[in-house]
VEXDREN-2710 file (C-alpha; in Angstrom, 1 decimal):
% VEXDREN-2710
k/r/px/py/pz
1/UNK/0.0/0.0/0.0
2/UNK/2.2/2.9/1.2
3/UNK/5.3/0.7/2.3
4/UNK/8.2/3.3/3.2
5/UNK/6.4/5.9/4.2
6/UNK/7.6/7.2/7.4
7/UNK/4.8/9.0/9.4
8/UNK/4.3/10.8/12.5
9/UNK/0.9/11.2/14.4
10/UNK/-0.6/13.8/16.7
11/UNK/-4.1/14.1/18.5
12/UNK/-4.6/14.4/21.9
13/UNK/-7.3/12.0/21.7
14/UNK/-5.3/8.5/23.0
15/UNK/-8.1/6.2/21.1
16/UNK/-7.8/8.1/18.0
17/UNK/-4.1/8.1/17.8
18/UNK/-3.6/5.1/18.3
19/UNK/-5.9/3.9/16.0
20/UNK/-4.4/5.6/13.4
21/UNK/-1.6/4.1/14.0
22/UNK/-2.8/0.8/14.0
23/UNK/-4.5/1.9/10.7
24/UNK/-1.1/3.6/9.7
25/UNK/0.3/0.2/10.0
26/UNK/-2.0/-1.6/8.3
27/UNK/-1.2/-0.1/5.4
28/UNK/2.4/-0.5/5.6
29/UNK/3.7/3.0/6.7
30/UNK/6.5/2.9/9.3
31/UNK/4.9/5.2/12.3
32/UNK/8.1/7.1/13.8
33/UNK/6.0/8.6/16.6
34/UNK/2.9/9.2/18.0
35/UNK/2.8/11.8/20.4
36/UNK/-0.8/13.5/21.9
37/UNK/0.4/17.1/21.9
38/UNK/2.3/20.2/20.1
39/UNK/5.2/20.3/21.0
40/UNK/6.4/16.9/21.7
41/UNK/5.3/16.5/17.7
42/UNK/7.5/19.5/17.1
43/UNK/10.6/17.5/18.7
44/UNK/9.3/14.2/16.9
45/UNK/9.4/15.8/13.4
46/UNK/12.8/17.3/14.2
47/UNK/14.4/13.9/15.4
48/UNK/12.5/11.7/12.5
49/UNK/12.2/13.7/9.8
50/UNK/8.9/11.7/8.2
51/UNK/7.3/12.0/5.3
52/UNK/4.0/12.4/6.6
53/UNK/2.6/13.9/9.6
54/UNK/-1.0/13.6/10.7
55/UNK/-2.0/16.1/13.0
56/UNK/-5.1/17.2/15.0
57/UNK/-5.8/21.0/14.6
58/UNK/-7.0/21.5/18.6
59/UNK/-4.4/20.0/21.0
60/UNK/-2.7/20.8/24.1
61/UNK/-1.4/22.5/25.7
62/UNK/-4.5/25.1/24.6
63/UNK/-6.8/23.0/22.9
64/UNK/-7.4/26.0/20.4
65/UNK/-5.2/25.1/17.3
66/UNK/-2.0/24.3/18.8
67/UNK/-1.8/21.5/16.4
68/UNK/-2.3/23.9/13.0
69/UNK/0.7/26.3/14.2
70/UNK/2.9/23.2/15.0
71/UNK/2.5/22.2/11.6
72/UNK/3.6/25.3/10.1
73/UNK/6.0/25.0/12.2
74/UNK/7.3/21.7/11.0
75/UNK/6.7/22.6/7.5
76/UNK/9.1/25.6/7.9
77/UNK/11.4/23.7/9.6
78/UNK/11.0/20.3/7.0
79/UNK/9.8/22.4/3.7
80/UNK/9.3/18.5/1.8
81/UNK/6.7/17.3/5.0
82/UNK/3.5/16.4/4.1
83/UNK/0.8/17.3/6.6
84/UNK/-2.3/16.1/6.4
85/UNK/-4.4/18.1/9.3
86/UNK/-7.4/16.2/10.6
87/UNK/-10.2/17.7/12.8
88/UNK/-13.6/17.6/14.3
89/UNK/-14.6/20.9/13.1
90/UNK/-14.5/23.2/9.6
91/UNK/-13.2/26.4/10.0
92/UNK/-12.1/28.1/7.2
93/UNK/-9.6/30.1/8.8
94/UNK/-7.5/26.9/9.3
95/UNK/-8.1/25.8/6.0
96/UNK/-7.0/29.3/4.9
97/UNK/-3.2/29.2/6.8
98/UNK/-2.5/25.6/5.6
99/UNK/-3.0/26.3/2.2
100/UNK/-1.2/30.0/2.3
101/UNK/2.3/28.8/1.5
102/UNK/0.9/27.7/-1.3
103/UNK/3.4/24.7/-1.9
104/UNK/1.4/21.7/-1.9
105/UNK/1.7/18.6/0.3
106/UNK/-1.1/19.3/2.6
107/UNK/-4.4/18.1/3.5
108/UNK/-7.5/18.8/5.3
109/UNK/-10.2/16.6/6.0
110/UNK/-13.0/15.8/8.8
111/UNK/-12.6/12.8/11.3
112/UNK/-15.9/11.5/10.9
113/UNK/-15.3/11.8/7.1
114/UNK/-12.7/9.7/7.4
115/UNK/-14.7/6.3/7.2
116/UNK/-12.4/3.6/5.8
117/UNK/-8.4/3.1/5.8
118/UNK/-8.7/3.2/2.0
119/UNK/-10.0/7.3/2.3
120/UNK/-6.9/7.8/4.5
121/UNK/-4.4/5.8/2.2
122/UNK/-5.7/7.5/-0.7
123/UNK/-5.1/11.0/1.2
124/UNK/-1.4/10.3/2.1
125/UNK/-0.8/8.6/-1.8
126/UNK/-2.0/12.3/-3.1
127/UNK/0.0/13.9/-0.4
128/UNK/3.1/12.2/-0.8
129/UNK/3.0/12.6/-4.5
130/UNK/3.1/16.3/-3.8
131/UNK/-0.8/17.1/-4.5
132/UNK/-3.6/18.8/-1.9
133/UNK/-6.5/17.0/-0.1
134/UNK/-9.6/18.7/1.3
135/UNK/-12.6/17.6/2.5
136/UNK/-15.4/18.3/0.4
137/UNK/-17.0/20.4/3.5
138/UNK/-14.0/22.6/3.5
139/UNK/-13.9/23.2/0.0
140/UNK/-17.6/24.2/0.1
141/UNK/-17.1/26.4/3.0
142/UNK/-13.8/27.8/1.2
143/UNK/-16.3/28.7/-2.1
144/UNK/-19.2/30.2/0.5
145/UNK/-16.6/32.7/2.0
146/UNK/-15.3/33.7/-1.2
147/UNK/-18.5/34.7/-2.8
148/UNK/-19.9/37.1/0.2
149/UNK/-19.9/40.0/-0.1
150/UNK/-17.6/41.8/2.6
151/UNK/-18.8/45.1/2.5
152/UNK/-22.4/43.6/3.4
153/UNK/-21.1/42.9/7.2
154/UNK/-20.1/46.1/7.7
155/UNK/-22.6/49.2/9.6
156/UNK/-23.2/52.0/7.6
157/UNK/-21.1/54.1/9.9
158/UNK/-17.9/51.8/8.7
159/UNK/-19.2/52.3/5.6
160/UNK/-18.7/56.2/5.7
161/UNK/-15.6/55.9/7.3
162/UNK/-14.2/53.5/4.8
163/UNK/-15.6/56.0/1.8
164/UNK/-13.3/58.8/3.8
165/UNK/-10.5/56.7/3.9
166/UNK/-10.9/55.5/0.6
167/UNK/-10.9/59.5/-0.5
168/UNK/-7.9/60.3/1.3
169/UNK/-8.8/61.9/4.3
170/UNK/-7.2/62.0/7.6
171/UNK/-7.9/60.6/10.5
172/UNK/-8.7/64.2/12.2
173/UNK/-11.2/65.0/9.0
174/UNK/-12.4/61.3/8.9
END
């Protein structure tokens, strides 16, 4: 399946992680690590140097997306690491920083979306081979944002201000 692939796995979540890597196994990745928090994955990628890592985006030590920034991290640090990000939730503002570097080699997808080892295989396969994954959710989320209109969040009062600005004006006239 993916023989040679070395990977390293994040999530808080004990059950989770280590069923991934029994999964990871399965299909005949070598799992380097499996750590359940930020930065013990940060000292795992820099002592393995994997292919692959498989991160949750909300892990200690905030639980907010402790998981997402480590990534980057490792991705600065490793620029050839494939990430593929997994989480409970869509927000697009995650989607948004993983894809900003705009080199490839990541992915996004839902846990419960992940429903057979064949989804995941296929994920890391793409990943590896330098291509993106996201989660249909994400993608539709992704298109939603794009096509709103900005200015329609906005009171009129920001609306006036903005015209000022947009005309030039100092702050003191504004």
């Amino acid at each position: 399946m993916l023989g040679g692939v070395r990977v390293v796995v994040a999530d808080d979540s004990m059950l989770l992680r280590e069923g991934l890597v029994r999964l990871l196994n399965e299909a005949e990745c070598e799992v380097v690590a499996a750590v359940a928090d930020a930065p013990t994955f940060l000292a795992a990628v820099d002592e393995h140097r994997p292919d692959v890592a498989v991160v949750d985006i909300r892990m200690p030590p905030t639980m907010t997306d402790d998981g997402l920034r480590a990534a980057v991290e490792a991705r600065r640090r490793q620029p050839d690491l494939a990430v593929l990000m997994l989480s409970a939730y869509i927000e697009r503002s995650y989607a948004d920083v993983l894809l900003s570097d705009g080199r490839g080699r990541v992915g996004y997808l839902l846990k419960d979306r992940v429903a057979s080892l064949n989804v995941l295989v296929d994920a890391l396969r793409t990943l590896t081979a330098g291509g993106t994954v996201l989660d249909p959710e994400v993608v539709a989320q992704l298109l939603v944002a794009r096509r709103a209109d900005p200015l329609a969040t906005i009171t009129p009062r920001e609306r006036d201000v903005l015209q000022l600005m947009a005309e030039g004006r100092s702050n003191a006239a504004i």
